[in-house]
C-alpha positions in Angstrom: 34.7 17.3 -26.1 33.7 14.3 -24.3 33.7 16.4 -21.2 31.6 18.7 -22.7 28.9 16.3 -23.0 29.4 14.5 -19.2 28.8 18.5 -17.8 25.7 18.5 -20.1 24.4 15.5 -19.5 24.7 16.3 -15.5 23.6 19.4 -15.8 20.2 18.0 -17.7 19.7 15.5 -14.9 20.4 18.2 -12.0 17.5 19.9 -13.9 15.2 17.2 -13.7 15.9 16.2 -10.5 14.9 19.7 -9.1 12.3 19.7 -10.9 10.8 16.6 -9.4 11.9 17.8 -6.0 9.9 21.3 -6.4 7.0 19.6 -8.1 7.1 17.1 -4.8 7.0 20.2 -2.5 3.7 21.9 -4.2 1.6 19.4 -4.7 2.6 17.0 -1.9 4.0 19.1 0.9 1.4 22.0 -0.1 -1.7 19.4 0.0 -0.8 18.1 3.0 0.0 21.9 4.8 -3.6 23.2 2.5 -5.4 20.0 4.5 -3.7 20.9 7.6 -4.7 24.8 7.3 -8.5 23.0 6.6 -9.0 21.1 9.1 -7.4 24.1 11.7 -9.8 25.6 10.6 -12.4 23.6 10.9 -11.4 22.9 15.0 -11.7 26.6 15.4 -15.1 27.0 14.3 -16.2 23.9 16.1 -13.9 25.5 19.6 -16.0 28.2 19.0 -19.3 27.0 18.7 -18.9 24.6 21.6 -17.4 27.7 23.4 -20.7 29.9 22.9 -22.8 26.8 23.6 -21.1 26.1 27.1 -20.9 30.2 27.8 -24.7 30.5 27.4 -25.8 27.3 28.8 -23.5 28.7 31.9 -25.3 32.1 31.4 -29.0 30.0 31.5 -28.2 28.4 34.2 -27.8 31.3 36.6 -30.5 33.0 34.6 -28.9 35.7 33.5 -29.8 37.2 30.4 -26.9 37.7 27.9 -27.7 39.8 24.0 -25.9 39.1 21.3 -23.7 42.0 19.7 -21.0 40.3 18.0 -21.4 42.9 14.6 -19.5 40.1 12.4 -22.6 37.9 13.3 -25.5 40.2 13.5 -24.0 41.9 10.0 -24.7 38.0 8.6 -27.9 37.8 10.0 -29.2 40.5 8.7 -31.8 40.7 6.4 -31.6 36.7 6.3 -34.8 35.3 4.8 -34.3 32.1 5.6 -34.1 30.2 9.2 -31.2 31.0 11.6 -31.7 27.6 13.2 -30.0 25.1 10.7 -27.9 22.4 12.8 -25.2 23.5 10.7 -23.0 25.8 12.0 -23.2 28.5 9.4 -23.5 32.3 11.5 -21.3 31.4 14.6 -18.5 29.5 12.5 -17.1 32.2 11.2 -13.6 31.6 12.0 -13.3 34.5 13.8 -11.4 34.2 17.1 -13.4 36.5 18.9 -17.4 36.7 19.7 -19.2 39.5 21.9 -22.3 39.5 24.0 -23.4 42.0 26.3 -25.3 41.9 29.6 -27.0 44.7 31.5 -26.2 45.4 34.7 -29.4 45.1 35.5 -30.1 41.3 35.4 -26.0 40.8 36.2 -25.4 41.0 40.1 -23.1 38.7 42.4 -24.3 35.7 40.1 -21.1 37.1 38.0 -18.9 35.8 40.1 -20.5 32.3 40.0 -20.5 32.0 36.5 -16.5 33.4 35.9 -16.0 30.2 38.7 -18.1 27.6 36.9 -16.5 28.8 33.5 -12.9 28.7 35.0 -13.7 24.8 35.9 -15.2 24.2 32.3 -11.3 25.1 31.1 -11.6 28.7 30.2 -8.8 31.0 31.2 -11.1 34.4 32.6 -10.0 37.7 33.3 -12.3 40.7 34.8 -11.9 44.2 34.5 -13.3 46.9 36.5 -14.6 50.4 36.5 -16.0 53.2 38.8 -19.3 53.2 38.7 -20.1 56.7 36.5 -23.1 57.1 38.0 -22.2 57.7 41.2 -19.5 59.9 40.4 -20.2 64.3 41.1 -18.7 66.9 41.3 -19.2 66.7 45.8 -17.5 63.0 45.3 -15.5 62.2 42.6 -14.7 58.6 43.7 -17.0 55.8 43.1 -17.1 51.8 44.2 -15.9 49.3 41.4 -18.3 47.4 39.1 -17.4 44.9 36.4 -16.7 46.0 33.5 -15.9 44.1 31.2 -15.1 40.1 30.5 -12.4 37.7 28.6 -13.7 34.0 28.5 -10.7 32.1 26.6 -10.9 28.2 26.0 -8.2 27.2 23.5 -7.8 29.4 19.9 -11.7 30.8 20.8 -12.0 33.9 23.3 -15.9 35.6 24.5 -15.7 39.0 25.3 -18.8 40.1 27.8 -19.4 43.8 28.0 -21.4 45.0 30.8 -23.8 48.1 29.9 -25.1 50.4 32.6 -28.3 52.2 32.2 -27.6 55.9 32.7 -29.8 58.9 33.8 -30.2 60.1 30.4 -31.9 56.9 29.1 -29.4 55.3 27.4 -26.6 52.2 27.5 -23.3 52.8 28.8 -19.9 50.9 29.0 -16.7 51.6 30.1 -13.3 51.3 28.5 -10.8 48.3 28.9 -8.1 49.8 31.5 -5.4 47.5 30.4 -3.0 46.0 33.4 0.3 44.6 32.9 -1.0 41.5 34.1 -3.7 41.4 31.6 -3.6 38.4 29.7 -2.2 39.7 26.1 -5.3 38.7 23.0 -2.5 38.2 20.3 -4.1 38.9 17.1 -7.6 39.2 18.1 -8.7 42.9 18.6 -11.4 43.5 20.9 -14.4 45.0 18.6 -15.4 47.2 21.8 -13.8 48.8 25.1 -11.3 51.0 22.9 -13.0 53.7 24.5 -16.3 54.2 26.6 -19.7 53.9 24.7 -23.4 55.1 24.4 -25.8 53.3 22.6 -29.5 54.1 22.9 -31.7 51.5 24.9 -32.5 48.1 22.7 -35.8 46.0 22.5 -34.3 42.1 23.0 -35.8 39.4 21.1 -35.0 35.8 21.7 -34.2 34.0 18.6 -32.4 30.7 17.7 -29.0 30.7 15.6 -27.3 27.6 14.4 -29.4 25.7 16.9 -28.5 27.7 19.8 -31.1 29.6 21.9 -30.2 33.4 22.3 -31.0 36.8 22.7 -30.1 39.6 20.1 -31.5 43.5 18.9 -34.7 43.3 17.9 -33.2 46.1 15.1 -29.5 44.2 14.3 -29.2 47.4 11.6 -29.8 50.1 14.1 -27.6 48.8 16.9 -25.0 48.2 14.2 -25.3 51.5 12.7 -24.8 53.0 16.1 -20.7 51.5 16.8 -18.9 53.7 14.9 -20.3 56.6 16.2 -20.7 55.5 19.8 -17.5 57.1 21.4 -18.3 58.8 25.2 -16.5 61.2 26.7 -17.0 61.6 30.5 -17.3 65.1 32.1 -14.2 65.7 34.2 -15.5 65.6 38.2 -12.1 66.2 39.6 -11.9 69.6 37.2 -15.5 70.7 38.0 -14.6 70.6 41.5 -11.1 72.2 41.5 -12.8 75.0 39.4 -15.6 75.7 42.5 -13.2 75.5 44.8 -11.6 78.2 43.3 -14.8 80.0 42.1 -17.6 79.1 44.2 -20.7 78.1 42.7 -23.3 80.5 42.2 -26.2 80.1 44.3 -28.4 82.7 43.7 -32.2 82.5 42.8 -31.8 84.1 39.5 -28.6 81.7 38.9 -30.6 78.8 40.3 -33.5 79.4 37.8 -31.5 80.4 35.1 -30.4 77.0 35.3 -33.3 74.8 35.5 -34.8 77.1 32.5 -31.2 76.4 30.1 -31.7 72.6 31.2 -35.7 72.6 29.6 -34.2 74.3 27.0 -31.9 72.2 26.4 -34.2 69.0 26.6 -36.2 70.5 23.8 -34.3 71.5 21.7 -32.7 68.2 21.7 -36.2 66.6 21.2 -36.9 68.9 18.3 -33.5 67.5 16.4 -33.3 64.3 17.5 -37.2 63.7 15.7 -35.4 65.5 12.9 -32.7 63.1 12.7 -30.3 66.2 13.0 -26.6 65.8 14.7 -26.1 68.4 17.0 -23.5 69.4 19.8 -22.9 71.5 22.7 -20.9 74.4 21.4 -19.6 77.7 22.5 -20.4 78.8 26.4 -22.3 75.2 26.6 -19.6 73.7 25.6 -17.2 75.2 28.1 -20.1 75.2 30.9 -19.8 70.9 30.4 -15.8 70.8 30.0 -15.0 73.3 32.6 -17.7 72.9 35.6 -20.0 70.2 34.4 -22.7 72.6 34.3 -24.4 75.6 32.8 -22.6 79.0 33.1 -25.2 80.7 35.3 -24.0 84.3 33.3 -24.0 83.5 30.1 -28.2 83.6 29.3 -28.2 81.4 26.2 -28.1 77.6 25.0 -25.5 77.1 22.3 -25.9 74.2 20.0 -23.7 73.3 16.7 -24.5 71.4 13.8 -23.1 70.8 10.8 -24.7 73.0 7.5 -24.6 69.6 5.1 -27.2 68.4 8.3 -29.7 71.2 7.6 -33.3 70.2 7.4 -35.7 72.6 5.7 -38.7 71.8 8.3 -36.1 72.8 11.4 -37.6 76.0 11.9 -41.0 74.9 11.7 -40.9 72.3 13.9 -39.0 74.6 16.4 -41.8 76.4 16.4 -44.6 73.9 16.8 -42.4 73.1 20.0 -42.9 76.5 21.3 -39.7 78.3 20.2 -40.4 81.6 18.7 -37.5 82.6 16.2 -36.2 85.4 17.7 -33.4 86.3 14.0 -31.8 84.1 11.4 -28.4 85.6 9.3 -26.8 84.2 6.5 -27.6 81.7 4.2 -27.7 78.1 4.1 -24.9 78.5 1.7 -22.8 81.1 3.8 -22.5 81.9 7.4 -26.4 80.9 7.9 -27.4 81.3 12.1 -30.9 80.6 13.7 -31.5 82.1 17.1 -34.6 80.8 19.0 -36.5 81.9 22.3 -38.4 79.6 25.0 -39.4 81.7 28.2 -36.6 83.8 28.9 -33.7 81.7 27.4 -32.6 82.0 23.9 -31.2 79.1 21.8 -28.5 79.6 19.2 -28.1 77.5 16.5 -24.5 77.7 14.9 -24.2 76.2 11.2 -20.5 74.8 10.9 -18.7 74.5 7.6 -16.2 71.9 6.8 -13.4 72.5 4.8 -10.1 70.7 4.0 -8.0 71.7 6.9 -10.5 73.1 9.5 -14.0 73.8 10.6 -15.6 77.1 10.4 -18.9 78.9 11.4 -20.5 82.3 10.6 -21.6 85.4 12.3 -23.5 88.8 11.3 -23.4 91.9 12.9 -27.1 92.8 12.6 -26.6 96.5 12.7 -23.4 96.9 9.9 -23.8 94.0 8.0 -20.6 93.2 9.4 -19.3 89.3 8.5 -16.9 87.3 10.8 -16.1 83.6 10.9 -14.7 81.3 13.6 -12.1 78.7 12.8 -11.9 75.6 14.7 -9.5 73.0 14.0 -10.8 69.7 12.5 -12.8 67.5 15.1 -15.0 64.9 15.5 -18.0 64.1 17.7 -18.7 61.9 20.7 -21.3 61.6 23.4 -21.3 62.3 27.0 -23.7 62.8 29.6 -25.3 66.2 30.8 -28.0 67.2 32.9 -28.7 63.6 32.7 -29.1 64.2 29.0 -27.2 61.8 26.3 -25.5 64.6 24.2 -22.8 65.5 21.9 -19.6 67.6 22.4 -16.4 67.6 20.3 -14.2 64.4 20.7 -11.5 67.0 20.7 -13.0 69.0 23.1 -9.8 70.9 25.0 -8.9 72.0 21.2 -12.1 73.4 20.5 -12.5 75.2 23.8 -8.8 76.9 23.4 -10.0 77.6 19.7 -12.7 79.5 20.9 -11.6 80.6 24.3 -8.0 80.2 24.3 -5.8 79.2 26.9 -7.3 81.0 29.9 -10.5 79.3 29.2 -10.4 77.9 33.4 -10.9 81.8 34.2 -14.3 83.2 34.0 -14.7 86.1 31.9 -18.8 87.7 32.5 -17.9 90.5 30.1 -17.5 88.7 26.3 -17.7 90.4 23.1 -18.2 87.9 20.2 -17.1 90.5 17.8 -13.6 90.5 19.7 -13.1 88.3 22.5 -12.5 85.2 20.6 -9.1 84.2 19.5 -10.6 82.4 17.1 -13.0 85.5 15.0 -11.9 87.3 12.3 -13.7 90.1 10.0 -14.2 88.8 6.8 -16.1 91.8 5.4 -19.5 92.9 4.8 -22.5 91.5 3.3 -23.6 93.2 0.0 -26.1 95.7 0.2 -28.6 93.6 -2.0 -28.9 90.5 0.2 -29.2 92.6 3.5 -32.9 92.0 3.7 -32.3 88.3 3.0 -29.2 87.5 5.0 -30.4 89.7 8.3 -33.9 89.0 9.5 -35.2 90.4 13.0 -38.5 89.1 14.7 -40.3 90.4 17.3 -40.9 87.0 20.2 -43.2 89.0 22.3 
């Protein structure tokens, strides 16, 4: 019995004890690790302010111009009623790792390498990456000099990532992607917010503002430029193909060939006006499409401009405003809700318009045999949209653009074929049926464009 009550009465203590001990640990320990988290913290911010404050006062220096286009930062500016240039660090701090500016490679020349040298002596480990220059690149010389491309500034926790943009033929803002070395410096945790992949962004108006008491330039728009990331993937058309194709099949230098051209190009241009006013995504599709991924050019035989866009895009006023532009509708088929198709003249060349439907496993797009009422659709597998450059034009094609080529073209699609039946030749078309006899009048209209 009485050792019954010594086992208890230990037993009650050990209790006690622990209890003290874990109470210790949480409210002790814990406060002390909480304050320790706190004031990391608070270092980072301050690393990173004095980071940006040293980068651009580098940057001023040299006078070089550097924008803004962290999108954690210009998201928190946005819409901000109030003044940006409190002492207090409230935009910069964010306790993010990472904060990105751009330059254009306009106002960044030799003076680059002056500034990586000042900022290597002000303690910041720097690391440089390179590109071809894209815009020396064709289908005659497929090799290009370097240029800089893109640059890690790292002082401490805190690292500045400069992008370079280019300004391209077609009037826009280019940058390449990060080609990653083994003896690239590894980021850790921080992921770079761009260089994934190249990117097109349309040219910006700068404005010089002042954030957390820091003098710099940002987007005049912050929303716009912002909007524009996501979607901002570029694809480059593929030189070294282009130019095994004409050495293979030579290039077609004929007058007709030579005008038929120049006339698909202003087409082209035009019809890219008309949509973009419209707000409308489009993209190259169908012989275009293969013209850009094949040769990097239009397909002299194939007499028409294909463009695709997607049916939940559709803007009642498309036609009209075609036509204001000097497009004469030359037949539409379908219906918005089913296998709808616009076809368009200017000159000589025609424009198709072809509507694609979504659904949950692939992509699909109508077509109308004008004399049977006959109904086909082409599947396409699920893809997504990026921009490239063509004609010196900033235009869309199919991320996944060998999938939709094969889709439509299959797997001979390097061989040109001048004889093409859309009823037959396409893997990808199958007969669906006919159109009833009521909506005939409604679903196949013919105009005369002369």
């Amino acid at each position: 019995m009485r050792r019954s009550h010594i086992l208890v009465g230990l037993t009650f203590c050990s209790i006690i004890f622990l209890s003290v001990q874990l109470y210790f640990l949480s409210n002790v320990v814990g406060r002390k690790d909480s304050e320790v988290n706190t004031n990391n913290k608070k270092n980072m911010k301050q690393q990173a302010y004095e980071n940006i404050k040293t980068f651009l006062a580098t940057c001023n220096s040299h006078k070089i111009p550097v924008i803004l286009i962290d999108p954690l930062v210009l998201a928190s500016i946005v819409n901000v009623s109030e003044k940006l240039s409190e002492k207090t660090c409230r935009f910069l701090c964010t306790g993010d790792r990472l904060t990105t500016f751009g330059a254009i490679n306009n106002n960044w020349g030799p003076e680059w390498q002056d500034i990586v040298s000042e900022m290597t002596k002000k303690g910041f480990s720097t690391t440089m990456f390179t590109t071809r220059d894209p815009r020396l690149v064709t289908v005659d010389s497929v090799s290009s000099p370097s240029v800089p491309a893109h640059v890690l500034l790292q002082r401490q926790d805190h690292t500045i990532h400069l992008v370079i943009f280019y300004e391209r033929p077609g009037n826009y803002l280019w940058h390449a992607p990060i080609r990653w070395r083994r003896t690239s410096p590894q980021t850790g945790e921080i992921r770079l917010k761009f260089g994934d992949s190249a990117g097109a962004y349309d040219k910006m108006e700068i404005v010089g503002v002042t954030i957390d008491n820091i003098a710099m330039l940002v987007p005049r728009n912050p929303s716009v430029f912002l909007s524009q990331i996501p979607h901002s993937k570029f694809l480059e058309c593929n030189h070294k193909r282009a130019k095994d194709f004409y050495a293979k099949y030579p290039r077609d230098s004929t007058p007709e060939a030579v005008l038929f051209r120049k006339e698909a190009r202003d087409v082209l241009t035009r019809g890219k006006i008309v949509l973009d006013q419209l707000g409308v995504r489009f993209w190259m599709s169908s012989g275009t499409c293969l013209g850009w991924f094949r040769q990097c050019d239009i397909i002299p035989y194939g007499m028409d401009v294909d463009l695709g866009i997607w049916i939940k895009d559709y803007n009642p006023k498309l036609i009209a405003w075609f036509k204001m532009s000097g497009f004469h509708l030359e037949h539409l088929f379908g219906k918005v809700s089913d296998s709808f198709q616009l076809s368009f003249v200017y000159g000589s060349v025609k424009l198709d318009l072809f509507f694609f439907y979504e659904e949950a496993d692939h992509m699909w797009n109508g077509g109308t045999q004008a004399k049977t009422g006959g109904k086909f659709k082409y599947y396409f597998p699920k893809f997504t949209l990026c921009w490239t450059e063509f004609l010196e034009l900033k235009i869309r094609i199919p991320c996944e653009t060998r999938d939709y080529i094969e889709a439509n073209y299959g797997k001979n699609w390097f061989e040109p074929v001048k004889k093409w039946d859309w009823k037959k030749s396409p893997p990808n078309v199958v007969k669906i049926g006919q159109w009833n006899k009521d909506e005939l009048d409604d679903v196949i209209q013919m105009f005369d464009v002369h």
